[in-house]
C-alpha positions in Angstrom: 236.1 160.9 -115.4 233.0 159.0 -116.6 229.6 160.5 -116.4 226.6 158.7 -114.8 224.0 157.4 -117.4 220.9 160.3 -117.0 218.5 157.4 -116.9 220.5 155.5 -114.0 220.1 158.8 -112.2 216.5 159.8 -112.7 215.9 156.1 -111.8 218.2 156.2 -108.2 215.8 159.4 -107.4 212.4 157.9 -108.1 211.3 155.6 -105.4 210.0 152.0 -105.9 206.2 150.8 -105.2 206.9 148.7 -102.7 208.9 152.0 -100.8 205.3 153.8 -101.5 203.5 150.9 -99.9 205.0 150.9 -96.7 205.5 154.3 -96.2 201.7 155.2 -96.7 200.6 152.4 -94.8 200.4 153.2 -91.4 199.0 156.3 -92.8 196.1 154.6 -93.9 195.3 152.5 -91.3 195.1 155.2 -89.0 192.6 156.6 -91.0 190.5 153.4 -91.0 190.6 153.3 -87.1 189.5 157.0 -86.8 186.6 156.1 -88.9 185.5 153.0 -87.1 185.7 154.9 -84.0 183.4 158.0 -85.7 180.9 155.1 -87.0 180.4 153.4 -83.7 180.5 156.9 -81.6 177.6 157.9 -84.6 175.8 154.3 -84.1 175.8 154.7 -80.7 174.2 158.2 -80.5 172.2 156.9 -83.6 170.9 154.1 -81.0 170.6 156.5 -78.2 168.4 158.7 -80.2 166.2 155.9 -81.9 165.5 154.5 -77.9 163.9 158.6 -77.4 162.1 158.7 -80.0 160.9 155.8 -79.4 159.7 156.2 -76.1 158.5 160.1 -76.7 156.2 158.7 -79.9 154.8 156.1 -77.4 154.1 159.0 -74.6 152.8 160.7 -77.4 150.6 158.0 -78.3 149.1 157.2 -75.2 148.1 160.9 -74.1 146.5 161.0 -77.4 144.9 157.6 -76.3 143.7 158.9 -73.5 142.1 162.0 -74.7 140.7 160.1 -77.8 139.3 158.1 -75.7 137.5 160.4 -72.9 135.8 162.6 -75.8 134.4 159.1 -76.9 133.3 157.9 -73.8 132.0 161.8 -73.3 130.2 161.4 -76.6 128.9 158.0 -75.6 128.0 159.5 -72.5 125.8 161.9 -74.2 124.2 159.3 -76.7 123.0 157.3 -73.7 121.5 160.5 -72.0 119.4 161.3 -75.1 118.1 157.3 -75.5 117.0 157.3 -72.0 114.8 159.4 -71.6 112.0 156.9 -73.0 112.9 154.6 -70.7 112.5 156.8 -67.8 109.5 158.2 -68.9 108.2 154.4 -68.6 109.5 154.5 -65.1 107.7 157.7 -63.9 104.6 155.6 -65.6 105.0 152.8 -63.7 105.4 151.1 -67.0 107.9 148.9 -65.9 108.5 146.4 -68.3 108.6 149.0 -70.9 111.0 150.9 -69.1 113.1 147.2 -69.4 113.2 146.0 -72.4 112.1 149.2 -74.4 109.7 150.0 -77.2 110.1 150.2 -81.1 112.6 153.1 -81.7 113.1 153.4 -77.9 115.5 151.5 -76.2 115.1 150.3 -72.7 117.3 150.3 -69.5 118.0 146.7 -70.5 120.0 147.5 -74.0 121.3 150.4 -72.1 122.8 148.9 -69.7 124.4 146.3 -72.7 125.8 149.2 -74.7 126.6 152.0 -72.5 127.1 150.2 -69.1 130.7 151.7 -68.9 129.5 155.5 -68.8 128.1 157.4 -66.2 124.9 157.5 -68.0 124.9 153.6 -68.6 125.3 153.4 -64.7 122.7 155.4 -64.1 120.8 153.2 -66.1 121.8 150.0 -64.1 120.4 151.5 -61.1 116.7 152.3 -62.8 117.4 148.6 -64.5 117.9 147.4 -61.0 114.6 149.6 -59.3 112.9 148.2 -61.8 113.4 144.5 -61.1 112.4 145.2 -57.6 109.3 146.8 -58.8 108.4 143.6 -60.7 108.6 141.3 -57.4 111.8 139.6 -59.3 114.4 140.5 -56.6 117.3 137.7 -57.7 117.7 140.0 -60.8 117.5 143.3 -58.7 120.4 141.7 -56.8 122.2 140.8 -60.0 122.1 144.3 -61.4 122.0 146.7 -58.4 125.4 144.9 -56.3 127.0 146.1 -60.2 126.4 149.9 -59.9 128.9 151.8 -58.7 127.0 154.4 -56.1 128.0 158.5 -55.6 128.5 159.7 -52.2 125.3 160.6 -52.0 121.8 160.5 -51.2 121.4 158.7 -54.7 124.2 156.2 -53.6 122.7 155.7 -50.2 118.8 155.1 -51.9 121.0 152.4 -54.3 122.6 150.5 -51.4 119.0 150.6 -49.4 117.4 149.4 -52.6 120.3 146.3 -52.4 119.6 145.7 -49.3 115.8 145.4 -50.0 116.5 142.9 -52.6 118.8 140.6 -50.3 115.8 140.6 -47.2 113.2 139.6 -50.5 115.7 136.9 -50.5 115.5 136.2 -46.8 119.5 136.7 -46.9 119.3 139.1 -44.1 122.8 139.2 -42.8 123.1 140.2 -46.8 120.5 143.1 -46.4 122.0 144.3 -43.0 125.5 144.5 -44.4 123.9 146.6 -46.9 121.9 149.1 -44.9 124.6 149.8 -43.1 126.9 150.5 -46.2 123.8 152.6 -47.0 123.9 154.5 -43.7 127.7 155.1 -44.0 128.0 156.2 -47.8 126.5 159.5 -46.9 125.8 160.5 -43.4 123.3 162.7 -42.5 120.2 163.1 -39.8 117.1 162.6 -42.4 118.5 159.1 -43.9 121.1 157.2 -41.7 118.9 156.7 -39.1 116.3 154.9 -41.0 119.2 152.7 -42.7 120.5 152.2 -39.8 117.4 151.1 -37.7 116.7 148.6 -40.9 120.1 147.1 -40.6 119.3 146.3 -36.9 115.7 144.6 -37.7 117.9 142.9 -40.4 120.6 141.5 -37.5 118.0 140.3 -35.4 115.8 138.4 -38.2 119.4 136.6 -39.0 119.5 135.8 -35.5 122.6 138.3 -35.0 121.2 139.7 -31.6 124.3 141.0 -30.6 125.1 143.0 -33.3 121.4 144.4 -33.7 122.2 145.8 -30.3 125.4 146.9 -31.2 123.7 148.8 -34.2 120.9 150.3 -31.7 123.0 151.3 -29.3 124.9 153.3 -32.4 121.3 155.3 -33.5 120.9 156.4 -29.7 124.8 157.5 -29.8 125.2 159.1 -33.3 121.2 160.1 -33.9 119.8 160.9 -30.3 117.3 163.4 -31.8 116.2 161.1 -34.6 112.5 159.5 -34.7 114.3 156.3 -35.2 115.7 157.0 -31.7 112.9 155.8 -29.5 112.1 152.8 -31.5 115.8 152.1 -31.3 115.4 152.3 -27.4 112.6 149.8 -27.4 114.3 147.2 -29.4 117.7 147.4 -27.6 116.0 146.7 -24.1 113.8 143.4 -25.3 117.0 142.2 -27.4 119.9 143.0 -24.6 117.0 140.4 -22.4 117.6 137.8 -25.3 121.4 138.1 -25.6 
């Protein structure tokens, strides 16, 4: 009996590369697929998260926007409430163009206006800027100014639209100044006031020639204000203008 080489054996047990190859093969490309699949499930929530973040910085950023900017305009607010104080001191003076354009050091409702038109104080100063005009016989810039303030519901808005309205019958746009007196009337309704807006508006309707509608506003002071002083000469008018209708 002849005995196998050892070698020949060793070699018969060991097997080849290309065996290896193939055998570890599919091995390894299942290993590739299950890491494509973690990188794009990972990308995906990567891209998920980015898009959050992304949206709470800009939430973020805008309520901090916001607040920035109302403790500026709050600040502003406040600068424009020390400065004017001059001005109005010209006004209570009757110092008028003063109280425009200002002195050295003291800014008047003009430059207000220009630099702090956008706060409540700036307003403010619009509707003194506006009184002002009046005051000086210009009523084209009363006009201007006054139709850009932005009234309260108030007495203080009602005496702005009234002080409109004044400037548009300087103008001898009275269909203008009625429109007005009534917005005047309406902005704050009450017994001392609305009557005496009201019974302008009328006059205003009849000098545009409006009979109709000056009776229509008459007949409204006698319905709405029956106890008012404006109530009789309300009366009067609406009997000679129901004769011209």
């Amino acid at each position: 009996m002849t005995k196998e080489h050892p070698l020949r054996s060793e070699s018969s047990s060991v097997p080849s590369q290309g065996a290896v190859s193939q055998e570890d093969k599919p091995q390894t490309e299942r290993s590739d697929s299950s890491s494509n699949n973690r990188f794009a499930k990972l990308w995906q929530l990567f891209q998920q998260r980015r898009f959050l973040n992304i949206l709470t910085i800009g939430i973020v950023v805008i309520v901090v926007g916001w607040v920035a900017f109302r403790e500026y305009r709050a600040a502003k607010n406040q600068e424009c409430l020390e400065q004017m104080r001059f001005a109005e001191t010209y006004f209570r003076q009757d110092s008028f163009e003063k109280a425009i354009k200002g002195t050295l050091g003291a800014p008047g409702f003009e430059q207000l206006v220009e630099e702090y038109g956008w706060t409540e104080a700036g307003n403010l100063c619009r509707l003194y800027l506006g009184l002002c005009y009046l005051k000086l016989n210009n009523p084209q810039a009363a006009a201007e100014v006054l139709s850009k303030y932005d009234p309260p519901d108030s007495y203080l808005g009602g005496a702005a639209y009234g002080a409109l309205a004044g400037a548009y019958a300087e103008l001898k746009d009275f269909t203008k100044a009625a429109y007005y007196y009534e917005k005047a009337a309406k902005i704050h309704r009450n017994s001392q006031t609305s009557p005496t807006y009201l019974l302008q508006a009328a006059l205003s309707y009849e000098l545009a020639k409006d009979n109709a509608k000056a009776a229509q506003i008459y007949e409204q002071i006698l319905s709405e204000y029956p106890l008012a002083n404006e109530a009789n000469t309300a009366q009067k008018h609406l009997e000679r203008v129901r004769l011209l209708k």
